[in-house]
C-alpha positions, -999 to 999 in steps of 0.1 A, spaced: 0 0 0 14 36 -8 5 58 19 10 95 17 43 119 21 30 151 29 35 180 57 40 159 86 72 142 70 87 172 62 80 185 96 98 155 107 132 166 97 129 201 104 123 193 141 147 168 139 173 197 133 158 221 156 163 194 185 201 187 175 205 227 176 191 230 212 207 196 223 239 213 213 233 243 226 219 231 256 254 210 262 277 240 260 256 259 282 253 226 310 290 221 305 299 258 310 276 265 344 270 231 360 292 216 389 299 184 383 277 161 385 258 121 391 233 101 380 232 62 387 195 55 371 212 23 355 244 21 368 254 7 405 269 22 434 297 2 455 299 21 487 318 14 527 338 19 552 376 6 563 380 -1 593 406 -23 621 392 -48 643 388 -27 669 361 -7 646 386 23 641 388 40 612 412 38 588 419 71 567 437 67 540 431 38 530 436 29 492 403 13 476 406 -6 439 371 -17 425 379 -38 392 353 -46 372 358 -82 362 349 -86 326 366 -57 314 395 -53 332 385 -12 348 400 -6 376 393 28 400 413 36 426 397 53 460 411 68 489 386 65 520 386 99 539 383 114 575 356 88 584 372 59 566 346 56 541 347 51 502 325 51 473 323 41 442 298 58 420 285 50 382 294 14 376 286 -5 350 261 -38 364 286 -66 365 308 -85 389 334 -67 410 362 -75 433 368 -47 459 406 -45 474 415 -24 503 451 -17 512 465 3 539 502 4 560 505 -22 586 476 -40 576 472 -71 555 452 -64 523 417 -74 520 396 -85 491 361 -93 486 357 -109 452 320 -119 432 304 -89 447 273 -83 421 262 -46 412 230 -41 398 208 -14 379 205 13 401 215 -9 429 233 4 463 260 -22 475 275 -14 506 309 -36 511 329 -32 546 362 -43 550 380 -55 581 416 -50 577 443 -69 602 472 -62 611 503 -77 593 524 -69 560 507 -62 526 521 -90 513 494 -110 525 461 -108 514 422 -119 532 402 -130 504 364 -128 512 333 -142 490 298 -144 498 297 -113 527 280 -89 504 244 -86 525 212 -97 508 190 -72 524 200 -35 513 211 -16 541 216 16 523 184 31 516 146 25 521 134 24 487 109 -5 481 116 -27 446 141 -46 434 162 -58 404 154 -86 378 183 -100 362 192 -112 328 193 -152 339 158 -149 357 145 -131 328 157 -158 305 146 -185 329 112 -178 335 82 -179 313 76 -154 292 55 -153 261 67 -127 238 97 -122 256 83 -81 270 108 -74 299 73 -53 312 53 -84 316 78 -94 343 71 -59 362 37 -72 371 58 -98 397 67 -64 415 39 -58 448 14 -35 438 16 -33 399 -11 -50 380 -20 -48 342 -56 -56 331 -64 -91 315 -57 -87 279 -45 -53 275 -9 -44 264 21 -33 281 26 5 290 -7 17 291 -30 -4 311 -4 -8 341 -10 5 376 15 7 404 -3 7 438 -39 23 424 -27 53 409 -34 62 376 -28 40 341 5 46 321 20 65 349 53 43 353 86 60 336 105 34 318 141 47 313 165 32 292 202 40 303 190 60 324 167 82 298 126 90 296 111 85 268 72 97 275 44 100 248 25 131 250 -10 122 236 -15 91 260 11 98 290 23 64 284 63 51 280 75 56 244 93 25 245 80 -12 250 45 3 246 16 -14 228 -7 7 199 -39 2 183 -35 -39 192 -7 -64 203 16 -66 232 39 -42 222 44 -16 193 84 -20 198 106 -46 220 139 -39 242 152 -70 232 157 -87 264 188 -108 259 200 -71 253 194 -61 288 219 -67 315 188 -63 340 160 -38 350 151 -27 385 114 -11 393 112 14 424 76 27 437 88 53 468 123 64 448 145 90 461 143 127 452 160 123 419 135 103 400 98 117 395 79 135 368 52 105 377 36 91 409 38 50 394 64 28 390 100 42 384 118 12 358 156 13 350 165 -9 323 202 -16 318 217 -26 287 247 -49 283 280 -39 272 311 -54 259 335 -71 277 370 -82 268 358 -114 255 332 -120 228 299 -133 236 270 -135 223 239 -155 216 210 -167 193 174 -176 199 142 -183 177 108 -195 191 79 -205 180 42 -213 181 11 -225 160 -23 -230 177 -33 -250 153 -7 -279 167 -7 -267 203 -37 -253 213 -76 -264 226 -106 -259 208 -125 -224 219 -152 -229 238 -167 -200 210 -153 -213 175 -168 -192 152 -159 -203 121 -121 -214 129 -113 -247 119 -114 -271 144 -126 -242 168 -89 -233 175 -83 -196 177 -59 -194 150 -25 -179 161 11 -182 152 41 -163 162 79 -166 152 101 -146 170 136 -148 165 174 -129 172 209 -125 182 232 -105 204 267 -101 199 296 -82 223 334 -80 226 363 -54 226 377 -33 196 406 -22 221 411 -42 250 405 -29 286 393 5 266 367 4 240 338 -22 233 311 -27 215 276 -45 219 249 -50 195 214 -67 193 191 -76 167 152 -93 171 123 -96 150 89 -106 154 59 -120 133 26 -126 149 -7 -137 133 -38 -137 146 -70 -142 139 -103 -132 150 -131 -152 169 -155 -120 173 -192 -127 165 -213 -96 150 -246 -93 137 -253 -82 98 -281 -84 74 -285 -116 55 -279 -120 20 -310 -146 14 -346 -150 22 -352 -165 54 -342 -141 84 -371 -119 87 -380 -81 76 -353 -57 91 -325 -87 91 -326 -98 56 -319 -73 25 -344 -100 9 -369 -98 34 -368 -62 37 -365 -56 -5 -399 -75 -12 -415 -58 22 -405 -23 8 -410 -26 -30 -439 -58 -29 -451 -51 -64 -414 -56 -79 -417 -21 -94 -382 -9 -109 -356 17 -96 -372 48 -97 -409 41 -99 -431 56 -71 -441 23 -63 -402 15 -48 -388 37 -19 -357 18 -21 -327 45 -26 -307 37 -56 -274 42 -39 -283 18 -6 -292 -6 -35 -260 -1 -54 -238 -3 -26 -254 -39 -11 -253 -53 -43 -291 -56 -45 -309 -56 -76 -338 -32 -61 -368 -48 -84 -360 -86 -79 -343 -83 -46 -319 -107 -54 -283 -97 -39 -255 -106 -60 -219 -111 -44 -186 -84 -52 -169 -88 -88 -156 -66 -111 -187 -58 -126 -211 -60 -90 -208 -35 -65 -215 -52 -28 -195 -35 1 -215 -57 27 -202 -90 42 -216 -122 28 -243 -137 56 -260 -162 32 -278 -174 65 -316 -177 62 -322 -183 99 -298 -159 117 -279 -121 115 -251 -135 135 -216 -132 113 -180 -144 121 -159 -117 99 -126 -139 111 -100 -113 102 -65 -120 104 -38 -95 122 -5 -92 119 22 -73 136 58 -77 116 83 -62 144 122 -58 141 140 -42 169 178 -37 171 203 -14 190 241 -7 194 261 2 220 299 16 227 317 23 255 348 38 260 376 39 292 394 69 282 413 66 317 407 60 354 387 92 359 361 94 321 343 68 307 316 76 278 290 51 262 262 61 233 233 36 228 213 39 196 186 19 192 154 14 161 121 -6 167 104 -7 132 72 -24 127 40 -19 99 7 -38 114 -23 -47 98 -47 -48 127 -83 -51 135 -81 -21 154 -125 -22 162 -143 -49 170 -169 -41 147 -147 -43 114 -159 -65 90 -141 -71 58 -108 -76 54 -99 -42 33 -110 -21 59 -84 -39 85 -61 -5 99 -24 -4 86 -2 10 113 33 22 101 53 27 135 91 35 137 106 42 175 141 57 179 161 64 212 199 84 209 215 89 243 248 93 253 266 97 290 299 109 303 313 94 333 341 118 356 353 112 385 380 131 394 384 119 429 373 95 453 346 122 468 336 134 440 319 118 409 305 134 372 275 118 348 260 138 323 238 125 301 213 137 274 190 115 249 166 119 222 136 92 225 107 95 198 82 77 177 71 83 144 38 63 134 5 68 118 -32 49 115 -44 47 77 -73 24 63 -66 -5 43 -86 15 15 -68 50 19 -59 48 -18 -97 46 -30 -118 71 -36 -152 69 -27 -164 90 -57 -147 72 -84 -168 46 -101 -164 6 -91 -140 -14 -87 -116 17 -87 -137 35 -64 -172 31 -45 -189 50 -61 -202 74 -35 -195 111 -39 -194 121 -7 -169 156 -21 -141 141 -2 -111 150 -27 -80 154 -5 -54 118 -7 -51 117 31 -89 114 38 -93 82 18 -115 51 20 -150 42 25 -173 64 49 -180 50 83 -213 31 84 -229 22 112 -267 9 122 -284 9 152 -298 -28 149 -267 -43 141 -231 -45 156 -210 -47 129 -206 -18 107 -190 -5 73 -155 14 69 -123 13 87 -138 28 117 -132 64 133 -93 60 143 -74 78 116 -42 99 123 -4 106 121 18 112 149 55 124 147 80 130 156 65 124 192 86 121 225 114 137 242 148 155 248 159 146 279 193 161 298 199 148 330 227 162 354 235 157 391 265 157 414 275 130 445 297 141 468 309 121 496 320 140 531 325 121 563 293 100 574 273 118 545 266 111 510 252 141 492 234 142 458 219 171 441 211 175 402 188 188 375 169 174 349 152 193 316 127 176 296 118 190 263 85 170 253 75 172 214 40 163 202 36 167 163 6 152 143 -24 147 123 -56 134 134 -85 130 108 -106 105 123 -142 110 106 -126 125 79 -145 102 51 -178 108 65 -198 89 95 -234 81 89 -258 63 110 -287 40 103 -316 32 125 -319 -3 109 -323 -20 80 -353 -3 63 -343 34 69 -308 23 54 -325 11 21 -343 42 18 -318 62 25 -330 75 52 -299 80 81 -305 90 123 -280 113 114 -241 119 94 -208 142 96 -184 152 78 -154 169 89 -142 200 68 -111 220 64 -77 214 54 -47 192 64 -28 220 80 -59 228 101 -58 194 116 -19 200 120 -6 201 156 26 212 161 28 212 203 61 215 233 64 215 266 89 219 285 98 206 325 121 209 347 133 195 384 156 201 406 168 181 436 190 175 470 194 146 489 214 128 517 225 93 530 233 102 562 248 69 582 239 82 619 256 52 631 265 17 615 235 1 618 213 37 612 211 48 576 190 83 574 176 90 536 166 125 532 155 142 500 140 176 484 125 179 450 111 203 430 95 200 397 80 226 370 55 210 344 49 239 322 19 242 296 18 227 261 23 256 231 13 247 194 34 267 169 0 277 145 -17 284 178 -41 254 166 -50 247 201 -78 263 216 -98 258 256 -130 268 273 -125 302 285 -146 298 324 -141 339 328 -158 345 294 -186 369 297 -212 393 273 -203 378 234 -170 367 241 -169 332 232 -167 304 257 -142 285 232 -112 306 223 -80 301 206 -51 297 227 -13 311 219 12 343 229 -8 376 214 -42 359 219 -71 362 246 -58 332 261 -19 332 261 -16 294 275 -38 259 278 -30 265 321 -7 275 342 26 251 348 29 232 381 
């Protein structure tokens, strides 16, 4: 199918380079004015305290944490309290080494950092020479001790070890207390977190938001218009994912779940793997209790999902890569039962077009005659012949846009659609150990995917099935600097959007033109984008005519996001302060109704063309053009404060600014509550107008 470039593609790119000016921009200025700062959304945090066996403290103390698979080492020294941290790690397995003068060294190996995880390791230094060395394993406390934050992290061998059909990391947030997900509805927009409202979880992906403007929900991982998911993290790309629901101060911008998904990196040695899966109901599944007309009564289904991962260094101990490929194909069909009209004698005046024809027009008189109140276009579209009431089936020659229901006894009608949802999802990432103190990584990852979905339930022939055209992008990238052991840097900034669009099957023919080419129906629609048979509906029956009223573009839709904040270690306390801007974008078309909506009491009012009522919408493609941006803001301070060794004290401030949307055509518009005498209760709302914003920020 050829769908339509026009405006909103254009628009496309030139927001595209409007975002790369102000991420730029936005860098220099963050890199000139800003302290330096930390963020550890998906990175780990080692953290302790050196001490003698008498509980002393040991200042200056010299603290390696080595990262195992790729050979990083970072030196600490503890300070006045003997304590030590070590921010921004990369989830993996460490081996922490403390070393001090008179003392034999100590080493605790296998100790297991997680996304967004806070693992406190103690040491217990003796005395002796350095020569000789304590090796410990399997101290590292299972119960976090460092902060009161309730959630926890799923790794990557319990996500590939448990069940999980279609392999969405978000199904397996549902095991977290509190979170539930309706029966049957997809990821990211049905889920709750403790009762508060649906969609209202922030999924961030190395540590980045991607949010969708027009539903609220998570850009990312996210179903649309039908399926699980629109796109797929793969999950043999993630290292693991934590879920918080009472974070700290510096996550918020939603009162749900807060989700960190790491993803894997490369290690000094390649690894990698390769998967497919798949599944036909036809071999594996029961009979439906409600078989329509599926053979066998099976719902039919089949799915084939299949990928690789791949990882290693280009320079070892430096720079490595990681990369991920998956794709997806899903069939599915339909086992939803409507009610039509009949195509034969049989069902009864106001369920059959035969029973109705010959109750309208008994004397057989021809099109036209007074004698037949039958409207020549109700005829011509139904394929009825309107003086012998015989209806004939769809050719090339026979115009019949209703579903075939030869039944003579009943209106019920199994339309027994097929969906499918073709998905590829890949992503690449780098990371680079300039030195002890920097380390940078950029992720870039692509989630492609074109449905052709039953997107109502009242859809009835296959033409009219929805095409969906979906692409979903995320650029981020994050510098690492720790200049000393009290002191750590992460800045990161990312780009997360999705451009995707709703068309009908028949956008490409005219209702005008004559058959096959057309539908013959001049309803005066004439622009390309509004397309397709007019929505049809009737009162008496459930199933209706047309692709339905869900018809739009969207895109680019999503978010800038910068992130910056600062940890700073001093004595017993463990400050953190940063800022985050969010710059959301919300470009797109909707022209739902576009083709015309027209409703029919029942069958007889429908053959005499005689409709309850009909719309139209008028006006032009840049009227329906919405061109909105928003932009927040937070700010935030918090402390660990360890009162005593067994007392940890969280403390945290945070402010946040969610200002109002503003279109750049003004093309949004409110109810003014203040309007009195003739101004109008609806005005338009831009800068210059009656009504400079939608509300005021909060």
């Amino acid at each position: 199918m050829n769908f339509p470039i026009g405006k909103s593609r254009v628009s496309i790119r030139t927001n595209f380079k409007q975002v790369l000016r102000q991420l730029l921009g936005a860098t220099v200025a963050f890199l000139l004015v800003c302290l330096p700062l930390f963020s550890q959304s998906t990175q780990g945090t080692i953290q302790g305290a050196v001490t003698d066996q008498t509980s002393g403290v040991l200042v200056g103390a010299t603290v390696s944490v080595t990262d195992v698979a790729r050979g990083v080492t970072r030196v600490l020294i503890t300070d006045s309290a003997g304590v030590y941290v070590a921010a921004n790690l990369t989830p993996g397995t460490y081996t922490v080494r403390a070393e001090a003068k008179g003392f034999r060294t100590v080493e605790h190996t296998g100790v297991l950092v997680e996304v967004g995880q806070n693992i406190r390791v103690d040491m217990v230094a003796q005395p002796g020479e350095q020569t000789q060395t304590i090796t410990v394993t399997g101290e590292v406390p299972a119960v976090n001790t460092t902060d009161a934050t309730l959630g926890g992290t799923v790794s990557n061998e319990s996500i590939n070890a448990l069940p999980l059909n279609g392999r969405n990391f978000q199904r397996l947030v549902q095991l977290r207390p509190g979170v539930v997900t309706p029966v049957g509805s997809g990821t990211g927009t049905g889920q709750s977190t403790n009762g508060r409202r649906t969609a209202y979880d922030v999924l961030r992906v190395e540590g980045i938001a991607g949010i969708a403007q027009s539903t609220g929900a998570n850009l990312l991982n996210t179903s649309y218009r039908a399926g699980d998911s629109a796109s797929l993290v793969p999950i043999d790309a993630i290292q693991e994912f934590s879920a918080q629901q009472n974070p700290k101060a510096e996550y918020g911008f939603r009162d749900g779940s807060i989700v960190n998904v790491g993803v894997k990196s490369g290690t000094n040695s390649i690894h990698g793997t390769a998967y497919a899966f798949g599944r036909d109901a036809a071999a594996t599944d029961a009979p439906n209790y409600f078989p329509g007309t599926s053979p066998g009564g099976i719902t039919p289904a089949t799915m084939e999902q299949f990928g690789a991962t791949a990882g290693g260094r280009i320079i070892k101990d430096k720079l490595f890569w990681f990369a991920s490929f998956e794709g997806l194909r899903v069939l599915t069909g339909d086992v939803n039962l409507l009610t039509m009209p009949t195509s034969v004698a049989g069902a009864g005046v106001g369920n059959s077009f035969v029973d109705t024809c010959n109750f309208l027009n008994p004397t057989h008189a021809p099109l036209g005659n007074a004698a037949n109140p039958i409207n020549a276009l109700s005829a011509q579209l139904a394929g009825l012949n309107a003086q012998t009431c015989v209806v004939s089936p769809a050719s090339s020659t026979v115009e019949n846009v209703f579903p075939n229901n030869p039944s003579n006894t009943s209106i019920n009608f199994s339309p027994s659609l097929t969906s499918n949802g073709p998905l590829n999802n890949g992503l690449l990432k780098i990371d680079y150990n300039i030195g002890p103190h920097h380390h940078l990584n950029g992720l870039y990852y692509r989630s492609s995917s074109t449905q052709t979905v039953n997107s109502l339930p009242g859809q009835t022939l296959p033409q009219w099935l929805v095409s969906v055209p979906q692409n979903t992008y995320q650029y981020s990238g994050d510098w690492t600097w720790t200049p000393n052991s009290t002191l750590a840097n992460d800045f990161r900034m990312g780009y997360v959007y999705v451009n995707l669009a709703t068309y009908p099957g028949d956008l490409n023919t005219p209702a005008g033109s004559p058959w096959p080419g057309g539908y013959g129906m001049p309803t005066g629609v004439t622009v390309p984008l509004y397309g397709g048979f007019p929505f049809i509906t009737f009162t008496s029956f459930s199933g209706f005519l047309g692709a339905g009223n869900r018809t739009s573009t969207r895109g680019p839709e999503g978010n800038l996001d910068l992130v910056e904040s600062v940890s700073y270690l001093r004595g017993k306390h463990a400050f953190k302060f940063g800022f985050e801007y969010i710059e959301n974008i919300a470009d797109g078309i909707t022209f739902s109704l576009t083709q015309g909506n027209v409703n029919f009491t029942d069958l007889q009012s429908y053959l005499q063309g005689f409709p309850q009522n009909w719309t139209i919408l008028l006006g032009s493609v840049e009227a329906n053009t919405q061109n909105a941006h928003s932009n927040w803001y937070a700010a935030f301070v918090q402390d660990d404060w360890r009162i005593r060794p067994r007392v940890m004290l969280n403390l945290g401030l945070r402010y946040e600014y969610a200002g109002p949307p503003h279109e750049q055509n003004n093309n949004l518009s409110t109810f003014n509550l203040n309007a009195t005498g003739n101004t109008p209760a609806i005005e338009q709302v831009g800068p210059g107008l009656p009504l400079s914003k939608m509300y005021n920020g909060d």
